[in-house]
C-alpha positions as CSV (number, residue, x, y, z in Angstrom):
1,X,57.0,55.2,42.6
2,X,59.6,55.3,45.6
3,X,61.7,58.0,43.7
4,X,58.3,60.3,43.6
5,X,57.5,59.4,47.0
6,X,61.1,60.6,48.3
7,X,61.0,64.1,46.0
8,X,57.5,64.6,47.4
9,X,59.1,64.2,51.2
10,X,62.1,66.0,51.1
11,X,60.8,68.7,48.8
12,X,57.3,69.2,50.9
13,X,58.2,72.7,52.3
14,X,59.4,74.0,48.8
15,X,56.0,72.6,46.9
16,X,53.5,74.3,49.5
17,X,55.8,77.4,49.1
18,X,55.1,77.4,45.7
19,X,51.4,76.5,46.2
20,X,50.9,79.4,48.7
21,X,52.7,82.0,46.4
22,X,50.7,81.0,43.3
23,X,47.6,81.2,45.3
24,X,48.6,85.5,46.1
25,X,49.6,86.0,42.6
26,X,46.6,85.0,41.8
27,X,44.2,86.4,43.7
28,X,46.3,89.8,44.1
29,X,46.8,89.4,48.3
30,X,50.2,89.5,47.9
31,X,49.8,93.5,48.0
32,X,48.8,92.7,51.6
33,X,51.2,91.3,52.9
34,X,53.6,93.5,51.4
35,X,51.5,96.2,53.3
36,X,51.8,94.0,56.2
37,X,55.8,93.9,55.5
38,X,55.9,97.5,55.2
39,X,53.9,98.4,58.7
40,X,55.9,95.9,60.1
41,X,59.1,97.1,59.0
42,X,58.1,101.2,59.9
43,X,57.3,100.1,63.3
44,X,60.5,98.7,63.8
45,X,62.5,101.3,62.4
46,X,60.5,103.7,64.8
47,X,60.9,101.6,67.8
48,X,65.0,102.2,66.9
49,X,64.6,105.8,66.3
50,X,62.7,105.9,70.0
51,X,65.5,104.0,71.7
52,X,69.1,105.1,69.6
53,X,68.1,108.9,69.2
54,X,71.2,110.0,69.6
55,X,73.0,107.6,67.4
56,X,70.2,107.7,64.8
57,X,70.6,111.4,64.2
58,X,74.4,111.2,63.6
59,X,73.5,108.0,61.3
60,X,70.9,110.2,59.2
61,X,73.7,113.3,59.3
62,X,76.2,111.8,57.7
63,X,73.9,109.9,55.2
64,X,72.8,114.0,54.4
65,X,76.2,115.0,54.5
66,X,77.6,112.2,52.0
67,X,74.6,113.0,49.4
């Protein structure tokens, strides 16, 4: 009973992991937050585009250029 009391403690964070990711599979929210994940992540990249114009544009040119 120690053993499974030890497993349950040091492996806590990995069980509710696996709880909360069942629970979106199930019930089909994981398309939010990848929505979520995807709004997050545009803003970001715009915020760089704002600040590193400059830098950004020869970044994107030579991404063109190598296609």
């Amino acid at each position: 009973m120690k053993d499974n009391d030890n497993f349950f403690i040091k492996n806590l964070g990995a069980i509710i992991g696996v709880i909360i990711a069942l629970i979106l599979a199930c019930t089909n929210l994981y398309r939010v937050v990848i929505a979520i994940i995807a709004v997050i992540a545009g803003a970001k990249i715009g915020k760089y585009f704002q600040y590193n114009k400059e830098e950004a544009k020869d970044k994107m040119k030579k991404v063109i250029d190598n296609l």
